[in-house]
LODONU-34999 format. One line per field, with one value per residue (C-alpha): x negated, y, z; residue in one letter. Coordinates in Angstrom, 3 decimals. Layout:
// LODONU-34999
c1 X_...;
c2 Y_...;
c3 Z_...;
aa A_...;
***
This chain:
// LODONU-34999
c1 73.142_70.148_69.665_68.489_65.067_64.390_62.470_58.435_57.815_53.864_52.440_52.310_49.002_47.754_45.084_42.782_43.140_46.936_46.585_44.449_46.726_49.601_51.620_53.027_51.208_52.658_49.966_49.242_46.348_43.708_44.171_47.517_49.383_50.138_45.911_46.018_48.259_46.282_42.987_41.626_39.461_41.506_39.592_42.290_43.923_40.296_38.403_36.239_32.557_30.244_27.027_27.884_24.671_22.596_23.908_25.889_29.761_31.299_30.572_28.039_25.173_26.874_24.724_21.547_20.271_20.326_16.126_16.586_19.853_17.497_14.412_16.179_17.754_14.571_12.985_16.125_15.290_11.657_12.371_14.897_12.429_10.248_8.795_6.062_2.436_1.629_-1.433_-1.945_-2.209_-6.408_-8.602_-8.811_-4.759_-4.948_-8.733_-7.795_-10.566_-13.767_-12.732_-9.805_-8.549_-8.955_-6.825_-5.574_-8.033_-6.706_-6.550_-3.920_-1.148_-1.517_0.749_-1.389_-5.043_-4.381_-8.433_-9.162_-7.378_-9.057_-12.379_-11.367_-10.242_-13.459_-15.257_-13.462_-14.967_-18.051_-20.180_-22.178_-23.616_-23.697_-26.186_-25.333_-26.890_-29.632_-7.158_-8.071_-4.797_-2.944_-0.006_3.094_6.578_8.035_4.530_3.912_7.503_7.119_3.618_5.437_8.795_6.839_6.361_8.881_12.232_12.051_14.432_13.815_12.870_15.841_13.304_12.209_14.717_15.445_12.934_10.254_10.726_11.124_7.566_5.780_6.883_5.947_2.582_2.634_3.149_0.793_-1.784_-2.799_-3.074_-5.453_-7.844_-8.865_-10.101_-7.961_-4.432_-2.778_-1.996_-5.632_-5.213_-5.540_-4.395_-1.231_-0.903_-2.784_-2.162_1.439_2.421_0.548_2.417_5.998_4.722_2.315_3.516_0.096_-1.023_2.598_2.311_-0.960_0.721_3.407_1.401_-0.536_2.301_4.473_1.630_0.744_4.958_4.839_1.912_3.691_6.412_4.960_4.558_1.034_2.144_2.087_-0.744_-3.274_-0.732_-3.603_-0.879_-0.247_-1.528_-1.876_-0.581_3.371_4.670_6.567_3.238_1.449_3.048_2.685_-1.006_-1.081_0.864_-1.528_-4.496_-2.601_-2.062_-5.581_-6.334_-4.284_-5.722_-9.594_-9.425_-8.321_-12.028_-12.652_-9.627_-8.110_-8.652_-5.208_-6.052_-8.902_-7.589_-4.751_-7.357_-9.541_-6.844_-5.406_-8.674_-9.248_-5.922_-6.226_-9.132_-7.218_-4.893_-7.789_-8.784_-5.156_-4.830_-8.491_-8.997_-12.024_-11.163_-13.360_-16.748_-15.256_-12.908_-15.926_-17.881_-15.195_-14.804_-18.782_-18.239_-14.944_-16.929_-20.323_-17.889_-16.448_-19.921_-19.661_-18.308_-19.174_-17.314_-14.170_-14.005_-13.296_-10.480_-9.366_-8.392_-12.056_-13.928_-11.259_-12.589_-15.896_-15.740_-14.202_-16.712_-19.684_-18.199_-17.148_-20.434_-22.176_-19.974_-19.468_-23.209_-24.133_-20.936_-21.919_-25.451_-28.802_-30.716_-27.854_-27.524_-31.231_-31.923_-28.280_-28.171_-32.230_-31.367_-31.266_-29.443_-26.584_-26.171_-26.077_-23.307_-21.109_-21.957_-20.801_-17.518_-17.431_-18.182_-14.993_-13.373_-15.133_-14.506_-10.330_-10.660_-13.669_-12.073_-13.229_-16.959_-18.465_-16.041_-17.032_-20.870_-21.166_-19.162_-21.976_-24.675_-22.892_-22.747_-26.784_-27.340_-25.120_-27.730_-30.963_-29.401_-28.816_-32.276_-34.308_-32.698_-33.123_-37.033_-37.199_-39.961_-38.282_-41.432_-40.048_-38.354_-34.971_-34.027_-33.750_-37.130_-39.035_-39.687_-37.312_-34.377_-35.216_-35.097_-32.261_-29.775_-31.276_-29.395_-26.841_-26.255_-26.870_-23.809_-22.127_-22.295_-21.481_-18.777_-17.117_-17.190_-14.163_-10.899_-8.974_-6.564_-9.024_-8.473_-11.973_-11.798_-10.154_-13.889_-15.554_-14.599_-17.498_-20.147_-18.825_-18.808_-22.248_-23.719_-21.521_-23.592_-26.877_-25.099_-27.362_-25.885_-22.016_-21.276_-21.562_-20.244_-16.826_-16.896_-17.058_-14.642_-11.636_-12.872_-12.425_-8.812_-7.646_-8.519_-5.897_-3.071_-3.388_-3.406_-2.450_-4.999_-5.814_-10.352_-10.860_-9.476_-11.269_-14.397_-13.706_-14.367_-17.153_-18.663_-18.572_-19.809_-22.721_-23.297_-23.974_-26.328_-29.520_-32.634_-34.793_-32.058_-30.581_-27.029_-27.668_-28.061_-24.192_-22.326_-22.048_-20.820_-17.218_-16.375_-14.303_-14.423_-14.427_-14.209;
c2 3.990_5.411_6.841_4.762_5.370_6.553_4.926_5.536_7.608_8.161_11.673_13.515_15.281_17.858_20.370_20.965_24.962_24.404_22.450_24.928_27.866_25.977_25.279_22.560_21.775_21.578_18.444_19.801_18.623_19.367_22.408_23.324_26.499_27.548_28.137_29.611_31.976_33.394_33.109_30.354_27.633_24.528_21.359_19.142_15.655_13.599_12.935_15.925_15.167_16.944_16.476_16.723_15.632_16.345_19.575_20.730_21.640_23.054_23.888_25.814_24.617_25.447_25.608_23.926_20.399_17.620_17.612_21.350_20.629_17.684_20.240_23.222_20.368_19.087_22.707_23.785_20.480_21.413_24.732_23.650_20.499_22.225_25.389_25.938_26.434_30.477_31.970_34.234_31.274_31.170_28.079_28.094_27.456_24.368_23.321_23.122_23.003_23.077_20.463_18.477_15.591_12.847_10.456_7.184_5.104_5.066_1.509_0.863_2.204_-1.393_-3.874_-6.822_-6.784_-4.033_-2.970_-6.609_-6.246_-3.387_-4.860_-8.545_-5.891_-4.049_-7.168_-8.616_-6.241_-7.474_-5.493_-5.905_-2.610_0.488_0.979_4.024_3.810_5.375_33.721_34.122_33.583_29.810_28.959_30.577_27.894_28.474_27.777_24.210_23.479_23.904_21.358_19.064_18.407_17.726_14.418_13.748_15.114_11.968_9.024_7.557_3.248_1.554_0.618_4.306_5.610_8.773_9.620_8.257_10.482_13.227_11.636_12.369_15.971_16.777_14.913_17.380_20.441_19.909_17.494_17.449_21.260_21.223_18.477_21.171_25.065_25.916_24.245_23.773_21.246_19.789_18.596_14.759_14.606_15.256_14.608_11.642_9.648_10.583_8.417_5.555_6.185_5.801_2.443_0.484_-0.181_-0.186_3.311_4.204_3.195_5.331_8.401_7.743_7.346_10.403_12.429_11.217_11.961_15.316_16.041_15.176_17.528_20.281_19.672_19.865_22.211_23.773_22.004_18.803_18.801_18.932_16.819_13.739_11.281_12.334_11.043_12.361_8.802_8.642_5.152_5.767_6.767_4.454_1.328_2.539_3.294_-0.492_-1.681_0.092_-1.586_-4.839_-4.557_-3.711_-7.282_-9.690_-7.580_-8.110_-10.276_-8.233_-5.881_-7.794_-8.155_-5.272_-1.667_-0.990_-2.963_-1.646_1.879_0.951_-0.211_2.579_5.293_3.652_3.961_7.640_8.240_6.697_8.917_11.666_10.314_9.946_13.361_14.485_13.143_12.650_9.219_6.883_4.978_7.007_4.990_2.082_3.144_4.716_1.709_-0.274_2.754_2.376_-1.431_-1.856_0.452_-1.382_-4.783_-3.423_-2.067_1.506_3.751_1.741_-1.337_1.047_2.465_4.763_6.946_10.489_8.378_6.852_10.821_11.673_8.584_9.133_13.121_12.168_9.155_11.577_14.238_12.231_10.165_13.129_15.012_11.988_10.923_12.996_11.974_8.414_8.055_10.347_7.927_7.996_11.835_12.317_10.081_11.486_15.042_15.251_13.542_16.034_13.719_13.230_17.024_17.771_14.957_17.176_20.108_18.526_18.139_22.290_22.795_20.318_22.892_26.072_24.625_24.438_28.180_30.127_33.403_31.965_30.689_33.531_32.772_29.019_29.963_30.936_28.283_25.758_28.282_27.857_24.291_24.398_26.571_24.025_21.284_23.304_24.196_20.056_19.303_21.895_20.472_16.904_17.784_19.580_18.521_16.911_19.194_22.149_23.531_25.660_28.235_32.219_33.134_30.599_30.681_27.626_29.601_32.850_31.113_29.129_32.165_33.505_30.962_31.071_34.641_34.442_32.053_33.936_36.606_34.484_33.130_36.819_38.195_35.747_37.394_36.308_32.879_32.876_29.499_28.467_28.240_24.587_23.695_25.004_23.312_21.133_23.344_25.912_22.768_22.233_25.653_25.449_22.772_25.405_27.904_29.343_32.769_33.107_35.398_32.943_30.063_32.780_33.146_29.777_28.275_30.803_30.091_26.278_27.014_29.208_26.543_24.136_26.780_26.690_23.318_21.560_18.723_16.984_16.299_20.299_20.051_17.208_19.048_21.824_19.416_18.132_21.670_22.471_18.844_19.800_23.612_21.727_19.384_18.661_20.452_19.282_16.776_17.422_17.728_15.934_12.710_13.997_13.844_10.433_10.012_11.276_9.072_12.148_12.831_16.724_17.912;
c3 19.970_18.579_15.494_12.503_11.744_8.346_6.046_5.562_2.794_2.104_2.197_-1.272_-1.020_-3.463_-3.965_-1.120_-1.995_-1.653_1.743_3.120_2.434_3.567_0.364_-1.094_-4.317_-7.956_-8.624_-12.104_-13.490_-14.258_-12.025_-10.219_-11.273_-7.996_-7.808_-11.407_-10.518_-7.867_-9.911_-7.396_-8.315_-7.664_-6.987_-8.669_-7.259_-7.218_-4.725_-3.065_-2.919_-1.062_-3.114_-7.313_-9.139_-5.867_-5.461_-2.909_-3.932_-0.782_2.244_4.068_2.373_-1.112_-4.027_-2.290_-2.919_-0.388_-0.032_0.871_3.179_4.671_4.616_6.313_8.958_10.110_10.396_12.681_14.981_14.993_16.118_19.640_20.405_22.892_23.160_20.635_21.004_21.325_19.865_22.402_24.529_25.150_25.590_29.242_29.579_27.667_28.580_32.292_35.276_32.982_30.472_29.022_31.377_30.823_28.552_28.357_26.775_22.975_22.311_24.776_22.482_20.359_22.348_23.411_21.831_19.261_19.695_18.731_15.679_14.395_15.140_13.817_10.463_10.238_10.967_8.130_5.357_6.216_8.503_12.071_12.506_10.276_7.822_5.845_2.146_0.679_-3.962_-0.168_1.159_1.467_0.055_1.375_1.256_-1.759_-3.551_-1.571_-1.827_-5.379_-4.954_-3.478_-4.926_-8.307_-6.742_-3.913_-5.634_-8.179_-7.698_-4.172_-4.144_-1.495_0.629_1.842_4.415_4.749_7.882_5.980_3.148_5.347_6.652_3.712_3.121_6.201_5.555_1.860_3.913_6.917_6.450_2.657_3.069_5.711_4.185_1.076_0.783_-1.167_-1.773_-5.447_-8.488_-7.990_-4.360_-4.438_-0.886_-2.553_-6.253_-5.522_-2.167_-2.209_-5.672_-4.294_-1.002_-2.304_-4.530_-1.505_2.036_3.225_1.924_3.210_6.367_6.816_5.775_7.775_10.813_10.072_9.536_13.061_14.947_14.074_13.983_17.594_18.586_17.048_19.200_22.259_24.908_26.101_29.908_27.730_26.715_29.607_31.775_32.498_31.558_27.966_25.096_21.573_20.092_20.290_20.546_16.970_15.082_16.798_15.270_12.212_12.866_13.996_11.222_8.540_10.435_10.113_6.279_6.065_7.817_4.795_2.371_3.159_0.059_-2.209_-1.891_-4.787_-6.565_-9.302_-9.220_-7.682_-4.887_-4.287_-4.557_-1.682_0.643_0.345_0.247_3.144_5.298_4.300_5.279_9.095_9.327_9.094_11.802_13.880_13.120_14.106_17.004_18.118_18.959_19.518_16.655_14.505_13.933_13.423_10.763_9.283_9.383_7.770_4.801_4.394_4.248_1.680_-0.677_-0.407_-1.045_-3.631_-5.493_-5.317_-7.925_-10.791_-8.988_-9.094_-12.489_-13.827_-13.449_-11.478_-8.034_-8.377_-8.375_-5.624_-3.713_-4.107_-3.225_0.095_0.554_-0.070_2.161_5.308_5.082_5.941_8.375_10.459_10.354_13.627_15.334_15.071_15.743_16.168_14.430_11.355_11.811_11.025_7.833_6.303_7.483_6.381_2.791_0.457_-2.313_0.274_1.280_-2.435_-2.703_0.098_-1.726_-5.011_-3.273_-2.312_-6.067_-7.061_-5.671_-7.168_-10.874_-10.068_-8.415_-10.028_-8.929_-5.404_-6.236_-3.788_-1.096_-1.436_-2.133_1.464_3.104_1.639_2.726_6.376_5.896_5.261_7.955_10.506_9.044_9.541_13.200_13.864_12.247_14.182_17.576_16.636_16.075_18.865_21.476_24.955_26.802_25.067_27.027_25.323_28.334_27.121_27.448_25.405_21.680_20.984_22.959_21.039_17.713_18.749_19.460_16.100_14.115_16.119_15.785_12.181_11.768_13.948_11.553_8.786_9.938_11.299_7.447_6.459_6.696_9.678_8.531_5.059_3.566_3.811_7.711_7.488_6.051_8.424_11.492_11.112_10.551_13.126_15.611_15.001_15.632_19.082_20.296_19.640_22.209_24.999_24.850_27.506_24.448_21.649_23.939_24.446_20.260_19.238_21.299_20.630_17.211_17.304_19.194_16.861_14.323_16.573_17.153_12.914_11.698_15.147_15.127_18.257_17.249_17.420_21.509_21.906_20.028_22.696_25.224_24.053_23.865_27.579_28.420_25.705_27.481_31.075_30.058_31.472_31.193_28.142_26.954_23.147_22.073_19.056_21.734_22.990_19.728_19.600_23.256_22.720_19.691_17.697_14.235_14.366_10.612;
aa X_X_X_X_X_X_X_X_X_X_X_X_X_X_X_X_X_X_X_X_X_X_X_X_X_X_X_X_X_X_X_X_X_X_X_X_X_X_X_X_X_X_X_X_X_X_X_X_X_X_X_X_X_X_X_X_X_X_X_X_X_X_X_X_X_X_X_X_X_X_X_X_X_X_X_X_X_X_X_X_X_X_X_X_X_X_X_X_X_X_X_X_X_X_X_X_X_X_X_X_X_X_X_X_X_X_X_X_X_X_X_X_X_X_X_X_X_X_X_X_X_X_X_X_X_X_X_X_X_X_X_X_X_X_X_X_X_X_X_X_X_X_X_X_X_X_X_X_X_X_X_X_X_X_X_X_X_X_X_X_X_X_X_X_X_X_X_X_X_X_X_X_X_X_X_X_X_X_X_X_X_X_X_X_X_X_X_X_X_X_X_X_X_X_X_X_X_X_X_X_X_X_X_X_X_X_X_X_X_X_X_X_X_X_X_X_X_X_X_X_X_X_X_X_X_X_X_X_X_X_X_X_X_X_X_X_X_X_X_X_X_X_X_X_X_X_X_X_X_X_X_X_X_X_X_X_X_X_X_X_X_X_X_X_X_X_X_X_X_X_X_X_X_X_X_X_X_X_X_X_X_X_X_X_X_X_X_X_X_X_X_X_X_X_X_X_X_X_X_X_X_X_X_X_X_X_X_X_X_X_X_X_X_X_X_X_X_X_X_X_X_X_X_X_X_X_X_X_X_X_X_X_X_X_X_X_X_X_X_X_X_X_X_X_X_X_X_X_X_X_X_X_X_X_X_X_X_X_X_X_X_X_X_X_X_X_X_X_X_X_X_X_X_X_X_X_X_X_X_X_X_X_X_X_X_X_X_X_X_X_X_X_X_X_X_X_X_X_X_X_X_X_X_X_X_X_X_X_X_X_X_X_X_X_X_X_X_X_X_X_X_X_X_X_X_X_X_X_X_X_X_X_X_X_X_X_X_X_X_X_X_X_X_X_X_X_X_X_X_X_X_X_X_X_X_X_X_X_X_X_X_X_X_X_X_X_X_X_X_X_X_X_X_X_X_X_X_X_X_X_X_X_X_X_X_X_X_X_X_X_X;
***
């Protein structure tokens, strides 16, 4: 017969320093004797956590906290995705044939009539047409690490996952940094947007949508990117970008309800235009137009208050009004580029900038003499007479590659990777459009993509583009009629 089966006896378990070497464990607490006497640390009977007080206790990430376990995680992942973009790389491997192909149309990443939402929402706030009114080196890690866990390493609200948090550090760490000179404390992009973020879904889902889509850009490979199927929206970021412009739609009411609303829907718009900028969408004017229109609603400055968020509002009203200005219309280019109250407004928002870093006012004392030498460029070619003819050998040509050179020269005395660069974009844009000379065409283009293998933003390609359809142009027709053609915020 068999034998009886003894009776089940549960497992005595002890230390997990005793388990590990083998042993069986005394169970003295608080720390076994069998660990004393071999000057171990013993763990005790409880239960082993990984994370103590957000720290790790054991393991290979010992010692670190979970936002830099998460941080370092996400990093490794980055790195194995695809094969990263190479500097060495030079415009003509990504701008294929002579220009970019040709993508999707950009409204078809909105399921059904996504387009006819954002123009029922920017029809909404109340407009028909637009009108406008009358140290040198970034940041390294450690310092925007620093920048940014001052606001995102505070207690996290249930109803932001994990993914979305990771979201908006990458959105702290890539896309606030770009949108400034010079990065620090002062940087509303940051200290600002990213409070508001974590308390409203809408300005959340902006940043969210701004940060997925630039994420996925930086993952992909050069072959990617001039493959005539791709787009620059991912399906991911893209409902998020379409969920944004769908908060924006229930809250048309609110233009003129309290300051915090008012805040959320402005915030939220700036923010999409910086996901238009990243991934260089047609989008654009109409966003702009529905900016110019919530803050015409909503009477101006004075209608906001008064308050830090209100100045930061403004600065970035007064800025994009005239960048985009060209980009929209000729007509709007002239009366806003030619307005010497509004260029003083931009310039007012260079100077915000000069009072947090005064160590840097003659770095940012020439980037607003380039910006007013990018406006004379634009003015002279806007004035310029169609009979006038602006080949090499006339007197419009000659004084054409003048400015150009001059800018050119201007532009070469910054320190390659200087700060100031990321405010530039515009201005070096503009003088592009001036090029007659193969030599300055050459310059400003591995200019612009050296700006793109930096901050990885989809408007300077599509700027590139632009260019070369610009440089072929007709006899006796002007550029400044071209700008408005491609629908791309390049800033």
């Amino acid at each position: 017969m068999p034998p009886k089966r003894r009776p089940y006896v549960p497992k005595t378990k002890g230390c997990h320093e005793c388990s590990q070497r083998r042993i069986h464990c005394d169970r003295a607490e608080p720390e076994c004797k069998k660990c004393t006497q071999k000057g171990l640390k013993c763990s005790g009977l409880g239960i082993r956590h990984r994370f103590n007080d957000g720290v790790a206790a054991r393991g290979k990430w010992v010692g670190k906290t979970m936002e830099r376990v998460y941080q370092e995680k996400e990093a490794k992942l980055k790195g194995v995705a695809t094969e990263p973009l190479k500097r060495s790389q030079c415009a003509s491997d990504i701008l294929v044939s002579e220009s970019l192909p040709t993508f999707p149309d950009d409204h078809a990443v909105f399921a059904g009539s996504g387009w006819e939402l954002i123009e029922s929402t920017a029809s909404g706030f109340g407009f028909e047409s637009f009108e406008a009114p009358d140290s040198m080196l970034r940041n390294n890690d450690e310092e925007i690490f620093f920048l940014t866990g001052t606001i995102l390493f505070q207690p996290v609200p249930e109803k932001i996952s994990r993914e979305q948090r990771n979201l908006l550090l990458y959105y702290s760490q890539h896309i606030a940094i770009e949108m400034i000179a010079f990065d620090g404390l002062h940087n509303g992009w940051r200290h600002l947007i990213l409070p508001l973020a974590y308390r409203d879904d809408l300005v959340r889902n902006a940043v969210l949508a701004t940060a997925a889509a630039h994420q996925c850009i930086g993952q992909l490979s050069h072959d990617r990117l001039h493959t005539n199927r791709y787009t620059l929206w991912h399906p991911k970021s893209s409902q998020m970008y379409a969920r944004a412009i769908r908060g924006l739609q229930e809250r048309q009411e609110f233009v003129h309800g309290d300051q915090l609303s008012k805040y959320s829907i402005l915030v939220t718009i700036l923010v999409l235009l910086t996901a238009v900028m990243v991934t260089g969408c047609s989008d654009f004017p109409v966003l702009f137009r529905m900016l110019e229109s919530a803050v015409n609603a909503m009477g101006g400055k004075y209608g906001l208050g008064e308050g830090e968020l209100t100045e930061f509002i403004m600065r970035q009203v007064h800025k994009m009004r005239v960048y985009a200005a060209p980009l929209l219309c000729e007509q709007t280019g002239v009366e806003i580029i030619s307005s010497e109250r509004q260029t003083a407004q931009l310039l007012d928002c260079l100077n915000y900038s000069t009072q947090q870093y005064p160590e840097q006012a003659l770095v940012l004392s020439n980037v607003s003499n380039m910006v007013e030498q990018a406006r004379d460029i634009y003015l002279q070619q806007v004035f310029l007479d169609p009979q006038c003819s602006s080949s090499l050998n006339t007197a419009a040509g000659i004084n054409s590659i003048r400015r150009v050179q001059r800018f050119k020269e201007c532009l070469q005395a910054f320190p390659p990777g200087s700060p100031a660069e990321s405010v530039l974009i515009w201005a070096t844009f503009v003088a592009a459009s001036d090029c007659l000379l193969d030599e300055h065409k050459v310059f400003f283009e591995d200019v612009l993509m050296r700006q793109f293998y930096r901050n990885g933003f989809g408007n300077v390609l599509k700027g590139v583009e632009l260019l070369r359809q610009i440089w072929r142009r007709r006899s006796g027709e002007r550029w400044t009629s071209l700008l408005p053609e491609a629908k791309v915020f390049v800033m």
